[in-house]
N, C-alpha and C positions, 0 to 999 in steps of 0.2 A: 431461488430455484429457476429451471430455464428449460425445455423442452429441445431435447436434442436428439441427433439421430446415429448410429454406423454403419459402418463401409457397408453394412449387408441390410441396410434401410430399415432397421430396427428401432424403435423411438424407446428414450429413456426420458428420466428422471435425472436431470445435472443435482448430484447432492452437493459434493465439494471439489474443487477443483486446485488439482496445486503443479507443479512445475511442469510434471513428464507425463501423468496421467487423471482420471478424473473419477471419480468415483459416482458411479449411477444406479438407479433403483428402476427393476422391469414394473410398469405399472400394473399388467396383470399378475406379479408374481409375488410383489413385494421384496424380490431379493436384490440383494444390493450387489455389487462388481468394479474390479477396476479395470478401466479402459484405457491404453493409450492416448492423448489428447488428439496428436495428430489422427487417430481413425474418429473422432466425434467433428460433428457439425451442428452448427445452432441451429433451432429449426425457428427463422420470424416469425410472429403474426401468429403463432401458435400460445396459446394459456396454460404455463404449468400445472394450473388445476385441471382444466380440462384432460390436460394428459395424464393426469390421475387417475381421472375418472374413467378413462379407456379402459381400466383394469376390470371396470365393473361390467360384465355382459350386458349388450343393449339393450334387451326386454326389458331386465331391471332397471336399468336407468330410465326408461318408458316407464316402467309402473312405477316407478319411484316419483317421478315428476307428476303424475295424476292423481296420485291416492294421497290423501290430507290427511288424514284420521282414519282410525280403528273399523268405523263403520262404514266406510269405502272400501278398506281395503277385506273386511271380512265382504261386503258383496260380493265383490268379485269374483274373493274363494268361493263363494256360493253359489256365482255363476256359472264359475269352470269346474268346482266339482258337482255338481247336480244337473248341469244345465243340458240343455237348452228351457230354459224357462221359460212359460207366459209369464205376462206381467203383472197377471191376477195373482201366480202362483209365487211371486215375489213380495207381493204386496203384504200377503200372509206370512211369509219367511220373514220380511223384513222389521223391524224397528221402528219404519219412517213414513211417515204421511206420505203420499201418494206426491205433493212438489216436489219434497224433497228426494224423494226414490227417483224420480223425470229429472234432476238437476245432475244427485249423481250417476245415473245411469247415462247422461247426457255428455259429461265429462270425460266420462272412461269410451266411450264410443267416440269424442274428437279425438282422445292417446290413443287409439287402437288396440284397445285391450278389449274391446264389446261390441260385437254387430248385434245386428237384428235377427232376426228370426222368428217364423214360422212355427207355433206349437200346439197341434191338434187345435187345428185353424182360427187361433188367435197370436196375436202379436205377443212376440218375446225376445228373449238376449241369449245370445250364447256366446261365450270367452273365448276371442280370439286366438291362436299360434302363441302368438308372442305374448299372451297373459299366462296360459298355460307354461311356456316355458319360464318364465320370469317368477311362478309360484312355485314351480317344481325346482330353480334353482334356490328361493330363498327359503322353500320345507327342507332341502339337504344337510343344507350348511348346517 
């Protein structure tokens, strides 16, 4: 597979390639097309997985790359639906010793899925833009 682009700077998915034209898959769409050969261009230095992976919206590929496990990825939800949380009021929501709540809460705030915050003046977390949208795309599906 090869990462390629057309005349209209479109990037595909090279499925199979034969004389006169070549058959390609939109990565966000899944669909497949035949393309004349001469409007395709290889794209270097590009990772046909990676341009798989375009298909997926970035939030998600953001939460996806952060959340390990069930009980990260339920925080989260817990953060962006409930939240702004103290950390006291987590501590009780949560499952997890108090390191491990500070390890994963630590995680998801380098992905940018959790700031800090402010919560009736103790320290808390509230779920960033892009975790919200990244859980409201994967509640749809």
């Amino acid at each position: 597979m090869q990462t390629v682009r057309d005349g209209e700077d479109k990037t595909y998915l090279l499925v199979k390639r034969s004389a006169e034209s070549s058959r390609v898959r939109d990565p966000a769409t899944g669909e497949e097309r035949y393309v004349d050969n001469d409007e395709l261009v290889v794209v270097d230095g590009e990772s046909p997985l990676t341009t798989a992976a375009s298909g997926v919206p970035e939030s998600v590929r953001q939460l996806l790359r952060a959340v390990h496990d069930d009980r990260s990825l339920g925080l989260l939800a817990v953060i962006a639906d409930e939240g702004p949380l103290a950390v006291i009021d987590l501590l009780d929501a949560a499952d997890m010793c108090e390191s491990d709540l500070h390890g994963t809460v630590t995680e998801l705030r380098a992905a940018g899925l959790v700031d800090e915050a402010e919560v009736v003046d103790r320290r808390g977390y509230e779920a960033t833009d892009t975790a919200v949208d990244a859980l409201d795309f994967l509640r749809r599906e």
